[in-house]
N, C-alpha and C positions, 0 to 999 in steps of 0.2 A: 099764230100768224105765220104765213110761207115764208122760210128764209130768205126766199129774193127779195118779198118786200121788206123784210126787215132790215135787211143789207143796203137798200135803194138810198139814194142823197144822205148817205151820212158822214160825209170824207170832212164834215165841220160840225159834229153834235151839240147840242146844245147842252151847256154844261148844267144840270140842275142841283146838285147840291147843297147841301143848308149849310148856312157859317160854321166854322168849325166850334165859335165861341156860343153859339146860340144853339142848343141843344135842343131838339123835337121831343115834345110829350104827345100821347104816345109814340113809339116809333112805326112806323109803316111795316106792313108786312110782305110787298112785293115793291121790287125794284129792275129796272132794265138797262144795263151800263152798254155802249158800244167801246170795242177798242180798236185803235186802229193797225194795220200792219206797219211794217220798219224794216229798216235800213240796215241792218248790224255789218259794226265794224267800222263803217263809213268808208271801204279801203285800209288807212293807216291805223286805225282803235281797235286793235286785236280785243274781243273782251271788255273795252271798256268807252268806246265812241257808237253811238248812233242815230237814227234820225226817225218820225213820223216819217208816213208815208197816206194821203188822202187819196180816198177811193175804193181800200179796202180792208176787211177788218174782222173782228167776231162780235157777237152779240151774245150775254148772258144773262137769263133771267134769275133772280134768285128769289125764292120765298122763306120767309123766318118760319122755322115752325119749331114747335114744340119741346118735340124729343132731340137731346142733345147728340146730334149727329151732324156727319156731313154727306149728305144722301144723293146721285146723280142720277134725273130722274129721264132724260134724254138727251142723245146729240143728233144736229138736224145738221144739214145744211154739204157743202161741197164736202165733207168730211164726217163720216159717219162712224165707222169702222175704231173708233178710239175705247179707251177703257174705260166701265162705267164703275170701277172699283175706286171709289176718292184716295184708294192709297198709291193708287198706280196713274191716278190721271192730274196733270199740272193743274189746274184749275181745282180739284179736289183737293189735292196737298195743300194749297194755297191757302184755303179756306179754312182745314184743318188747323195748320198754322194761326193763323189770324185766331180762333175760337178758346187754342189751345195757351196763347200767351195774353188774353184777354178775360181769362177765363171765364169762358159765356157760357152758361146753364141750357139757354136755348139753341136749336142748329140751324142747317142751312140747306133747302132743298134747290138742286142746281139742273137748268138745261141749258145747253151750247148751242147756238146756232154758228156752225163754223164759216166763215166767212175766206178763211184765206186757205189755200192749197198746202197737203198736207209733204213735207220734205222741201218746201219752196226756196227755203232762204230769207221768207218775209215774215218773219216772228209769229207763223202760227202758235208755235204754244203758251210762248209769253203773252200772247193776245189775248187768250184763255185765260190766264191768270189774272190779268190788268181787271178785263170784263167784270168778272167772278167777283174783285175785290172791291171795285171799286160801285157795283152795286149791294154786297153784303155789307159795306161801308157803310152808304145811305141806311140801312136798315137800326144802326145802332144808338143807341141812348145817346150816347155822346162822338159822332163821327172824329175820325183821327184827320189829321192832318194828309194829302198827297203823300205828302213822302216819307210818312209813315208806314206805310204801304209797302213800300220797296223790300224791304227785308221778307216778310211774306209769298211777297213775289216770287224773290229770287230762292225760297222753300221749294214752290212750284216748280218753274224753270231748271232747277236740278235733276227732277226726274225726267224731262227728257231729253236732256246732254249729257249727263254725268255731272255738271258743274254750276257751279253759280254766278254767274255770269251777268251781266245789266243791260249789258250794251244793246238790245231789244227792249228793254223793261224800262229805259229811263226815258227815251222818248214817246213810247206811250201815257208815261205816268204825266209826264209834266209837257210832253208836247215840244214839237220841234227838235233842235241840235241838244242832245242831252252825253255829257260825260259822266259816266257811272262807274264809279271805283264800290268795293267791298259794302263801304260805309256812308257813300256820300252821293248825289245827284246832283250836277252844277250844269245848268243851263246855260247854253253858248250859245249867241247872237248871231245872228245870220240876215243880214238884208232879204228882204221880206221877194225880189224882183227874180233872186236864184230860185232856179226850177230842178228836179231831176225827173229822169226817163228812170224806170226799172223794167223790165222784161222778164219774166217767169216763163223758160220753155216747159213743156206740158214734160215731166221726166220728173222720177223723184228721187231727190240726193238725201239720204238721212242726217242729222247732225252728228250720229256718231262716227259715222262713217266717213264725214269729212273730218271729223275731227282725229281719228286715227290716220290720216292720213299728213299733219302734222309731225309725227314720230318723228326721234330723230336727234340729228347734232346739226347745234346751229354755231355760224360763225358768231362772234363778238362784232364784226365790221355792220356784219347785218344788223343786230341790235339798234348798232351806233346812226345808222340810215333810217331806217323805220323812225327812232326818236326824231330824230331831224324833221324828216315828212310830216311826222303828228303834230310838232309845234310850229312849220310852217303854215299848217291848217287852222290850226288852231287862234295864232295869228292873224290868217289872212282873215275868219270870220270876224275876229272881235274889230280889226282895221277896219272892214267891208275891204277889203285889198284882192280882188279875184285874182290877179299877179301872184302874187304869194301862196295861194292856196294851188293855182297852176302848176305851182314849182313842187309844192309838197305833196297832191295828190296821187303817189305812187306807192303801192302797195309792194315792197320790194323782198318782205318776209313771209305772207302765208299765202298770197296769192300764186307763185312759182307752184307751191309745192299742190293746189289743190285746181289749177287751172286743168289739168288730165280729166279731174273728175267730170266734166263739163263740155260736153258735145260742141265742138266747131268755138270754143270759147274765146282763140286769138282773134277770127277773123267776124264775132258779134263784139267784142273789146275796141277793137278797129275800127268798127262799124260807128261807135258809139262817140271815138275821139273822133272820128269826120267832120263831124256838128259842132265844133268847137268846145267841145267840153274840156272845163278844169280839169276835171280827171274822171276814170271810168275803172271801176274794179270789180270785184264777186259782192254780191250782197249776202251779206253773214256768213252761212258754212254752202250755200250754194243750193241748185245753182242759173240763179236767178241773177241780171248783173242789172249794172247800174251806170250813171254818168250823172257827175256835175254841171249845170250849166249856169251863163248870166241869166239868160229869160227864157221864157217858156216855149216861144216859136223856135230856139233852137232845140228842147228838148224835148217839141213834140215830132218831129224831123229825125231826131237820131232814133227812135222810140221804133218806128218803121223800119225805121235801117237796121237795126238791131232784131227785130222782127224777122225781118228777111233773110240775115245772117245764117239764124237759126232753120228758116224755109230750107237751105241749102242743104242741108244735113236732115230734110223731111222732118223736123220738126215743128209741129205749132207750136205759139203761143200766146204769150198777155202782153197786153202794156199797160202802164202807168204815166202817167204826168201827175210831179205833184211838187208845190215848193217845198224847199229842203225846210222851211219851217213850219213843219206840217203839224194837224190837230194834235192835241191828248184826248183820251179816251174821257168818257162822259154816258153822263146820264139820257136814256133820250127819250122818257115820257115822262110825265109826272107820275111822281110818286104816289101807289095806290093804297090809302088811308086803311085804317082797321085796326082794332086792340091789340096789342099783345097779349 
């Protein structure tokens, strides 16, 4: 299938999974998961806050086969250029993982069709991992729970950060405003009416690269501020209180230090609180930004504006509109039948 069309209306996949408690005889031997891209960070969730995002994503196909491996058999789509070694690619670690603590006899042959742009800031590689897992999932005797998943994931997602990290992985897994600590996945409530803009100028920022750009000594005062931000947010979703999240949506610890990386970034930041948005910060390590809004006609309005920001400084780019309670990743054909 062409990547486009396979990338085409799937910003709401149709989840097909079997009950977790009703176990499929035989199990299938080909499966096709979309995942969506994300938000990381959300602003104030260094690592551990982030969000869906509908409209774009990756697509993994997986087939069971035989010989107990994890084998990558292509990658298609806006990103090609990646590692077809499963011990060097997210989505192969992932898998590896999952085989290795399941101990499965059988493997797993894997193609990508990548979907989101590669240094963006929009969870390409965790995208990769969700896809992978959560159609090698469908394939097993007895499928695991969502967020069983997570751990595996964050196997993957280590190899192209250095770290393990959620904050992309828990809003693909379960969809929408997801806080993801070490050990845990907690879903946070977001009135369904909030929208955000995201803009990916066409420039690629690596995640290590932003994340070396971290280094350093940080005040205590700063700490004490970031905290404050994260549980006014955190608040103002469970309230529906957009006041409260207003007040908190200021990223006053990682954004200073990595807003250099990021061509014309005060004056598309700007661009984006015009439209009255809650708040507007870098999406994950960058550098790709974002903005909170109440509805959607305000954050299809800053989406352009932000667009244009980046015109100034001759760069193109993307947008996005999508509610901040965006998809989880999912299944999106039926499952194609066959023995093991």
């Amino acid at each position: 299938m062409n990547a486009d069309h396979a990338l085409a209306d799937l910003s709401h996949p149709t989840v097909l999974e079997p009950a977790m408690a009703s176990p499929r005889k035989p199990p299938a031997r080909l499966a096709r998961a979309f995942a969506p891209a994300s938000i990381g960070n959300a602003g104030v969730g260094f690592d551990l806050l982030g969000h869906s995002l509908a409209g774009a994503g990756d697509v993994a196909e997986v087939r069971r086969i035989d010989e107990p491996v994890v084998r990558i058999a292509a990658i298609r789509g806006c990103v090609s250029a990646l590692p077809t070694d499963p011990r060097q690619n997210t989505a192969g670690v992932a898998l590896m993982a999952l085989r290795k603590a399941l101990g499965l006899q059988h493997g797993f042959e894997l193609i990508l069709e990548k979907g989101i742009p590669l240094g963006s800031g929009m969870g390409g590689s965790a995208a990769s991992c969700v896809a992978a897992l959560v159609a090698a999932n469908a394939l097993l005797k007895q499928p695991l729970p969502r967020e069983a998943l997570y751990g595996f994931a964050l196997d993957g997602e280590a190899v192209a950060s250095g770290s393990r990290h959620g904050d992309n992985l828990g809003g693909m897994l379960l969809g929408g405003l997801v806080l993801a600590t070490h050990e845990r996945l907690l879903r946070i409530p977001v009135p369904a009416h909030w929208h955000c803009a995201l803009v990916h100028p066409h420039v690629v920022l690596e995640t290590r690269k932003a994340r070396a750009a971290l280094a350093g000594h940080y005040a205590l005062g700063e700490f004490v501020a970031q905290s404050s931000n994260l549980a006014l947010v955190l608040a103002g979703c469970y309230r529906s209180d957009a006041a409260l999240v207003r007040e908190g949506l200021k990223d006053v610890l990682v954004e200073p230090r990595r807003a250099p990386l990021i061509p014309n970034f005060a004056r598309v930041k700007q661009a984006a609180l015009d439209h009255h948005a809650m708040g507007a910060s870098i999406s994950g390590a960058g550098p790709s930004v974002f903005g909170w809004y109440e509805n959607r006609a305000d954050a299809e309005a800053a989406s352009v504006s932000m667009q244009a920001a980046f015109a100034e400084v001759a760069l193109d780019s993307e947008g996005w509109v999508s509610p901040v309670d965006g998809p989880a990743a999912g299944l999106i054909e039926p499952l194609a039948g066959g023995q093991p």
